[in-house]
C-alpha positions as CSV (number, residue, x, y, z in Angstrom):
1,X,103.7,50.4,145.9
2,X,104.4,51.9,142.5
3,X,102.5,54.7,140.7
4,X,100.8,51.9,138.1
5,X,100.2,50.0,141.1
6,X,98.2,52.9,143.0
7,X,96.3,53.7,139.5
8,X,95.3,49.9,139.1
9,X,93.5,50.2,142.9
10,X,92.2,53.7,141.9
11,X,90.4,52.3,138.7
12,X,89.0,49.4,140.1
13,X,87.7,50.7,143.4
14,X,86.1,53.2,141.2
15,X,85.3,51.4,138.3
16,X,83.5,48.9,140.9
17,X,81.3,51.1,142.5
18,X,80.4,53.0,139.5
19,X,79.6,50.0,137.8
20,X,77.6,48.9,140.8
21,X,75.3,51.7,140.7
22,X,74.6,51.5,136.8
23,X,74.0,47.7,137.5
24,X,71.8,48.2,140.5
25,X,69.2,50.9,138.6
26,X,70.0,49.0,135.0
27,X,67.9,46.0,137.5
28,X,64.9,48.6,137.0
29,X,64.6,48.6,133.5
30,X,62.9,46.2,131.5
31,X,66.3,44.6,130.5
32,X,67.2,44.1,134.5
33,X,69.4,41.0,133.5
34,X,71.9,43.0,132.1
35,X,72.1,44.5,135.8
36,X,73.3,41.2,136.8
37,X,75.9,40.6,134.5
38,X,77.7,44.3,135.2
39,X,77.4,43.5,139.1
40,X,79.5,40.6,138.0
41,X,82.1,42.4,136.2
42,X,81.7,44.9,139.5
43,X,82.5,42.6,141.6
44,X,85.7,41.7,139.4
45,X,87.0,45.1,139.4
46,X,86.3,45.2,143.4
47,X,88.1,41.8,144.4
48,X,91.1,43.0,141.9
49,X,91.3,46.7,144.0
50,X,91.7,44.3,147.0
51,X,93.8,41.8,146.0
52,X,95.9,44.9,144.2
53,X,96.6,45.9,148.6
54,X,94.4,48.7,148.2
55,X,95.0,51.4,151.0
56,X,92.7,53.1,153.3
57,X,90.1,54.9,151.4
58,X,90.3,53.5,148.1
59,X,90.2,49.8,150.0
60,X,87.0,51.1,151.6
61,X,85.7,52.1,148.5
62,X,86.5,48.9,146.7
63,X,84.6,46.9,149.7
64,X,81.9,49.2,149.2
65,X,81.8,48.8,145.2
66,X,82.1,44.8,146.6
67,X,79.2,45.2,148.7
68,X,76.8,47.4,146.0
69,X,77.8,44.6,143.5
70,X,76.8,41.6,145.5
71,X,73.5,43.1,146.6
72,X,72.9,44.1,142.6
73,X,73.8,40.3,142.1
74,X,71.3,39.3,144.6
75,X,68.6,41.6,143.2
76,X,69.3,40.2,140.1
77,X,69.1,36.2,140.7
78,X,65.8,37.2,142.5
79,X,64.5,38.8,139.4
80,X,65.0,35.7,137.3
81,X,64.4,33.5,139.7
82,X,60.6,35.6,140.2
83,X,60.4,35.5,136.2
84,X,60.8,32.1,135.9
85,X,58.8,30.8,138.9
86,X,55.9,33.4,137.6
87,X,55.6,32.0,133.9
């Protein structure tokens, strides 16, 4: 594994769980769908961290970043699913 290789699974494991978290409380403003649409470009920079052969820590923390993104996803289909059923 080369140094660029290494830095590709660093950014994206953390790019994927910081991006997860600014999705997930974005989903409790009044712009929530926005959250949805950063979980997806979460979940993007998470699957390329493991695809990349992310190693031990950083691949945990890219499956985490996977798993904060798909539940931010889920939050937000519910939200426009609830908006759109309610009006």
């Amino acid at each position: 594994m080369q140094a660029s290789d290494r830095a590709a699974v660093w950014v994206g494991s953390v790019l994927s769980v910081g991006v997860g978290v600014w999705a997930l409380v974005s989903l409790a403003s009044p712009f929530g769908p926005v959250g949805g649409v950063a979980a997806l470009f979460g979940l993007a920079f998470g699957g390329l961290a493991v695809l990349a052969h992310a190693r031990d820590r950083w691949r945990m923390t890219a499956v985490v970043g996977v798993a904060i993104n798909s539940l931010a996803l889920l939050v937000a289909i519910g939200e426009v699913v609830y908006f759109v059923v309610a009006e």
